[in-house]
N, C-alpha and C positions, 0 to 999 in steps of 0.2 A: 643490523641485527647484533644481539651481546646475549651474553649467560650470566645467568645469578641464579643463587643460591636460593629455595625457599623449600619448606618444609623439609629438608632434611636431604635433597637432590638439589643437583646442579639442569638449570632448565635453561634451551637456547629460547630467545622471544623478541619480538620485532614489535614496536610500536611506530605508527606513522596517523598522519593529518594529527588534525585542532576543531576545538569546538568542544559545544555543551554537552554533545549526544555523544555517548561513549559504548564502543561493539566490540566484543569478542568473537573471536572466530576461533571454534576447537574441531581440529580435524577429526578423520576416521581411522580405524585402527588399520596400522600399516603405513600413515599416513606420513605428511610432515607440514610444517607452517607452508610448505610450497603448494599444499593442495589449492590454496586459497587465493593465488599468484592473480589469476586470471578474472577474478570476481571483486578483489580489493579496489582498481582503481575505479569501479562500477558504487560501492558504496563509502567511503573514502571522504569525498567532498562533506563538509561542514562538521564531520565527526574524525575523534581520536580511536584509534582501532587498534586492538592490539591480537595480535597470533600468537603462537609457541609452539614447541614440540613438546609435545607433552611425554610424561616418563614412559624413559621405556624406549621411546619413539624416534627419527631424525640423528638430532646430534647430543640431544638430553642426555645425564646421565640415563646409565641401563638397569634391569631390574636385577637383581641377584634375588631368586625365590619367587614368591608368593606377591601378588598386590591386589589392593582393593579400594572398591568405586569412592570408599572414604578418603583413601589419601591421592587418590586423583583429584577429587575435589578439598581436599588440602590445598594442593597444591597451587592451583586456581586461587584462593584466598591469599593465600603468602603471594602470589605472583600480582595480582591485582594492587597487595597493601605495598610490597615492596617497589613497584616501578610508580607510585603515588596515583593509582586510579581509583578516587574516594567515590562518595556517591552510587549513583544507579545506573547499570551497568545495560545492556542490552547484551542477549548471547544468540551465537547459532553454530549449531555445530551440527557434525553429521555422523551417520550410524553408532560408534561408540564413545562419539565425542558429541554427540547426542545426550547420549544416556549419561554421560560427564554435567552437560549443560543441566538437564532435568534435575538432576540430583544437587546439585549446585541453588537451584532457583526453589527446590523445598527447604533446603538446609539455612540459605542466606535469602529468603524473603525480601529484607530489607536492602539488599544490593541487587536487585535485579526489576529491572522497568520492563523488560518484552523477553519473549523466549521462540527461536524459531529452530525448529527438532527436525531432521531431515534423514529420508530411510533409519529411523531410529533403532539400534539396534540396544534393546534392552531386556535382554536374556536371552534365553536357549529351550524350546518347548521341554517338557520331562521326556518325550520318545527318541528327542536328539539328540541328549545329553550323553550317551555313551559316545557316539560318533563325534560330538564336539569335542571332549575328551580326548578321541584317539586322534582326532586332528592337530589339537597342541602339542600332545606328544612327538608325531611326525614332525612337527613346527622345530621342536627343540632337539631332535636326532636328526635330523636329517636336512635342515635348512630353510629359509624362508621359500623355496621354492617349491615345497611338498604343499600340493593339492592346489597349486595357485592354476591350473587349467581349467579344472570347476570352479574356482571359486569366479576367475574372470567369463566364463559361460554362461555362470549367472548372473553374476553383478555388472559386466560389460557385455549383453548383446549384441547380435550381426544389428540391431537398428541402429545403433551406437559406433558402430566401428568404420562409418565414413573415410574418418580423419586417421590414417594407422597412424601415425608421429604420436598421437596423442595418445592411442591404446599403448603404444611401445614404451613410451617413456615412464608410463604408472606402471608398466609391467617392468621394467626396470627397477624402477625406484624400491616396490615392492621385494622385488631380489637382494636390493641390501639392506634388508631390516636383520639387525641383531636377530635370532633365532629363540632365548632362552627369553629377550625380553616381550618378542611378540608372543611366545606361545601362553608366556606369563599375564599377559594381556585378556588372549582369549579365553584363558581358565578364568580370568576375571568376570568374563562375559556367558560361561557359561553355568556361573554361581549367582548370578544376578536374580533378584527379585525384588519390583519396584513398584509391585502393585501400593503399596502402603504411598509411596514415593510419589505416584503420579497423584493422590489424592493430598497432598502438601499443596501443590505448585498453587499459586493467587495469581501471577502476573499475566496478562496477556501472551496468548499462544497460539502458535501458528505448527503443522505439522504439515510437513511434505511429505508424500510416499512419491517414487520414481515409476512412474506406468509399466517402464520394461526391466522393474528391479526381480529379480528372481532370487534375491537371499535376503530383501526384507518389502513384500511383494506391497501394494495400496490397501488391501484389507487388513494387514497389522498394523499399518501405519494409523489407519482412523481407528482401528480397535486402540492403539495408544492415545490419540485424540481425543477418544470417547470416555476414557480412563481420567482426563486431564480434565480440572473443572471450567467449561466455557472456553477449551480450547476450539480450534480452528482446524478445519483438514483438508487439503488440494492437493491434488493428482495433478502431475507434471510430467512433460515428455523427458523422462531424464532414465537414470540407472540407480545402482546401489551407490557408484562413488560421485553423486551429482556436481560438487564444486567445479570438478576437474571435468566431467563427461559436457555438463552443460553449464559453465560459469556466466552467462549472459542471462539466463531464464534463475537462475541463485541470486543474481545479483538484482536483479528486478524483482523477484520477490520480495529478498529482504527489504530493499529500500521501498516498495508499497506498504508491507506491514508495519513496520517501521516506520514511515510517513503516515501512516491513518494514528498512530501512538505519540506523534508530535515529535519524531525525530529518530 
């Protein structure tokens, strides 16, 4: 892993394997290049893959202020030209690394071969928008810890929590997010509007919704699907943060969709 400079932040990023077929993996909001730990050495073989923490996020520079879906996906372009990963790119990312990936694959057409969108979270309904609102705020007074009960109620269910190691450790991780940059994040997400966005995308597309996801449920997942031209939609036994919750049924995905795309 190393940090470089691009778009005007300092961003940590990890490239591993070789090969023609080249994946991006962009985590979810809160998340970090670790969400992906578990799923990587499942798609890995014959392709060069690169992660990151994206701003804000991990060990990335942090936000001071305001940001937005544009220089996220900035950022993504400098990172990609900077670490020399030319050509056509494959993405997948999950809920607002999701909506990173989308917005990336309408803006750069020409760098993007396949797109796989996972509990996509790309925006905030008009009725929730005050409560999404008064959630960031809590975010940024009061610590990464404020509201994280509900938020894992919904996006990590009793079907999901088998394994407690695995629920403990996201709920950890989650506790040390910088506060001002996550909250800065979800004002990001709660300004979102990609109806225009999802009518861009050309490349092949695949959308996952997680069956027992309760913060971005299977029916906005294919209502995003449906939005997307000749996209793809599958319901998975998984959650809101699927990399981490289910990386074996991620990584079997990707590498099917991605294999029917020739790589």
């Amino acid at each position: 892993m190393d940090w470089i400079e691009v778009n005007g932040a300092a961003l940590r990023f990890d490239v591993q394997g070789a090969g023609e077929s080249r994946l991006v993996l962009i985590h979810e909001m809160g998340g970090t290049l670790e969400s992906w730990d578990e799923v990587l050495p499942a798609v890995l073989p014959g392709r060069r893959v690169l992660r990151y923490d994206t701003r804000g996020a991990g060990l990335s520079e942090k936000i001071i202020g305001s940001v937005t879906i544009d220089t996220m996906t900035g950022d993504l372009a400098g990172l990609l030209d900077a670490v020399g990963i030319g050509g056509k790119v494959a993405l997948a990312g999950v809920a607002v690394g999701a909506a990173i990936a989308i917005d990336f694959a309408a803006r750069h057409a020409d760098r993007v071969a396949a797109l796989i969108a996972m509990a996509p979270a790309t925006g905030v309904a008009s009725e929730r928008l005050p409560a999404a609102r008064e959630a960031a705020d809590r975010l940024q007074s009061e610590g990464a810890r404020a509201g994280m009960a509900a938020m894992l109620a919904a996006g990590y269910p009793p079907q999901l929590r088998a394994d407690r190691p695995r629920l403990e450790r996201l709920r950890c991780q989650r506790a040390s997010n910088d506060p001002a940059s996550y909250a800065a994040i979800y004002r990001m997400l709660a300004g979102l509007d990609m109806t225009a966005t999802f009518a861009a995308v050309r490349c092949p597309t695949l959308v996952l919704g997680g069956a027992f996801d309760g913060l971005r449920p299977p029916a906005h997942c294919e209502g995003v699907a449906r939005a997307i031209p000749g996209a793809r939609f599958r319901q998975v036994a998984s959650g809101h943060f699927m990399a981490t919750q289910t990386p074996r049924i991620v990584g079997d995905a990707i590498n099917a969709f991605l294999g029917e795309m020739g790589g």
